[in-house]
N, C-alpha and C positions, 0 to 999 in steps of 0.2 A: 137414808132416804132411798124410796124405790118407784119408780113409776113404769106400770105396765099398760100400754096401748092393745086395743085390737088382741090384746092375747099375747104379745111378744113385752119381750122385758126392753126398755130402754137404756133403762139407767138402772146399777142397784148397788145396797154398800157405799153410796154416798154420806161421807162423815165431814165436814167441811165450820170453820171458822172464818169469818173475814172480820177483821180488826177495822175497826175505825182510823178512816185517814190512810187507808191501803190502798194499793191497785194491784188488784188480781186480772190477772190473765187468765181467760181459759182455751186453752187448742184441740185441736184434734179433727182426727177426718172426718169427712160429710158423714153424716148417719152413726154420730158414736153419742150425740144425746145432752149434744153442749147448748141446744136452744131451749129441748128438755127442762135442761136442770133450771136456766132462766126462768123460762114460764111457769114450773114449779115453785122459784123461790117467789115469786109475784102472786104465786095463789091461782093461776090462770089454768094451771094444769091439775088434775085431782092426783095425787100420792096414792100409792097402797100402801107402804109401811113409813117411817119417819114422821117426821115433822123439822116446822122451820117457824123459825123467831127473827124478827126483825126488830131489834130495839125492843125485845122479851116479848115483843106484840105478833097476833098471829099476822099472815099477809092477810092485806086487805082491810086490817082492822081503821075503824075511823079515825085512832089515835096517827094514824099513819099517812092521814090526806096531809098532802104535798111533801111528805119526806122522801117518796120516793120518785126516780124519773128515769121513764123506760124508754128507748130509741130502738125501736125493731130494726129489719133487717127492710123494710117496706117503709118507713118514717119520711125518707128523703123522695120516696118513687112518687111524687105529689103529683097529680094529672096535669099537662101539658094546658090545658084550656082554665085554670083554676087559675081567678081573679082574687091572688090574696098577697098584698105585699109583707117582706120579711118580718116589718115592725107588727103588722095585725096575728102574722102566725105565733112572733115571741110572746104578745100578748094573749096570745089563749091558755099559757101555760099557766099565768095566775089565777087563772080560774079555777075554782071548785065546788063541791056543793054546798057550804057552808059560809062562800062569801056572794053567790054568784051574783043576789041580786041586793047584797048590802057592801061594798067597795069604796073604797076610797080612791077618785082618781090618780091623785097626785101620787099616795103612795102604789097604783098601780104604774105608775110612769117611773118613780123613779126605779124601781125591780126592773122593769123594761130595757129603762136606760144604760142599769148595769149588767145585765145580760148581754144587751149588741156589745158594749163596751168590751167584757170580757172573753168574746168571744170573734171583738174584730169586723163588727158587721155593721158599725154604725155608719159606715160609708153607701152603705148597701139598704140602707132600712124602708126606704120604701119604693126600693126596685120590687116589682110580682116575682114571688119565687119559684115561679117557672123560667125566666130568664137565667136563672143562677146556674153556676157549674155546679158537678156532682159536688165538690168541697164545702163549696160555698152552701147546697142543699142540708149538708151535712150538718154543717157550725149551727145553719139555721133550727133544725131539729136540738138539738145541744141547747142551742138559746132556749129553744119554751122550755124544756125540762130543767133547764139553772131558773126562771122565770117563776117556777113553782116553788123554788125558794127549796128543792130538793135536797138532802145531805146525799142520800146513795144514790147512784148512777148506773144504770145498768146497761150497757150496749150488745146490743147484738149483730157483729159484721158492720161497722159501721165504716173498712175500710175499703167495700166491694166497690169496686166501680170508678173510683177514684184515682188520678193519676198523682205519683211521684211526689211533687212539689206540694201538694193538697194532703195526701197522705202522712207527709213528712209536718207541715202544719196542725194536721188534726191530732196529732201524736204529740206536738208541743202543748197545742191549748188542751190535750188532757190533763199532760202532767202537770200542767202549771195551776188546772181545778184542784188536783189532787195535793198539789204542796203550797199554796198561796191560798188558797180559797177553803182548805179545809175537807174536801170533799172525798168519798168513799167510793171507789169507783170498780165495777166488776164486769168485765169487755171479753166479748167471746171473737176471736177471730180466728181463723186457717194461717191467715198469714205468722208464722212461726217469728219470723225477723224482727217483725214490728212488736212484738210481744217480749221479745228478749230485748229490744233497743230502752221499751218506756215500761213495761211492771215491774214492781216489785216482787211480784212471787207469780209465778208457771201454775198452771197445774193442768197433765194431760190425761185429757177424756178421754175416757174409750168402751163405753159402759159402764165401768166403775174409773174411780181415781188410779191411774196406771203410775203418774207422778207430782208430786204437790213440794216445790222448795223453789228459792231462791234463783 
């Protein structure tokens, strides 16, 4: 895989497998092409050379609506004045084009239900998610994308901003998606420590794959 911006190469020489039921780590310093390679692998970015399969399917493909669940780096930064509590935000995540305006309530609730549940937030579900701490903003974003009923999980920085006790939290309720719940999860962060406490496999970015192992 290669994607060139503007003229400049980002990333290139990208050769990469993620197994099902994995959690990959990805690091590396600011501007080496680790949010790159995400938005490539979602189809958000255009490639010049490679290619990428998700479940043999290209990104984007329809075969793909709600398998996949993206947490940017901007997911939690919600506006300060926005009148929406946790339970309405987790509930947006079952939405899609294909159910949007034929749903089953009940079984929209009960996905709901198990979302705040797994993620600790049922105490909190119809606090406005502006009142939330960054952790708590965190989980909440987490929740709609498990909501979508997602297998892969993709985070980008989801531990900026966030103090100690929240961090060390969002780091449990990954691992416990990724070994209880089944889930496939591919999380870009800086923080090097946090990456070696909860993945399964490193890999450092630096324009190309610099190291990929255990």
């Amino acid at each position: 895989l290669a994607v060139i911006r503007s003229g400049k190469v980002i990333i290139k020489d990208i050769n990469l497998k993620v197994q099902k039921g994995e959690f990959l780590g990805i690091v590396g310093p600011n501007g080496s092409g680790k949010s790159t390679l995400l938005l490539s692998i979602l189809g958000i970015l255009k490639r010049q050379n490679g290619s990428v399969k998700i479940y043999g399917q290209l990104p984007m493909s329809p075969g793909l609506n709600g398998k996949i669940g993206w947490v940017s780096q901007a997911a939690s930064n919600l506006p300060r004045d926005i009148r929406l509590t946790v339970r309405e935000l987790v509930k947006l995540g079952t939405l899609n084009m294909s159910n949007m305006f034929f749903w089953s309530s009940k079984k929209q609730t009960e996905i709901v239900n198990k979302a705040l549940s797994i993620t600790g937030l049922e105490s909190v579900q119809n606090t406005d998610v502006a009142r939330l701490s960054g952790g708590q903003r965190q989980r909440a974003v987490i929740a709609r994308a498990l909501a979508s009923d997602a297998e892969f999980i993709l985070l980008d920085e989801p531990l900026v901003g966030i103090d100690r006790d929240s961090r060390n939290s969002l780091l449990r309720l990954l691992d416990s998606l990724c070994h209880d719940e089944g889930k496939t999860i591919l999380m870009v962060s800086h923080d090097l420590t946090a990456i070696r406490q909860t993945a399964h496999r490193m890999i450092y970015l630096e324009e190309t794959i610099r190291f990929d192992g255990p």
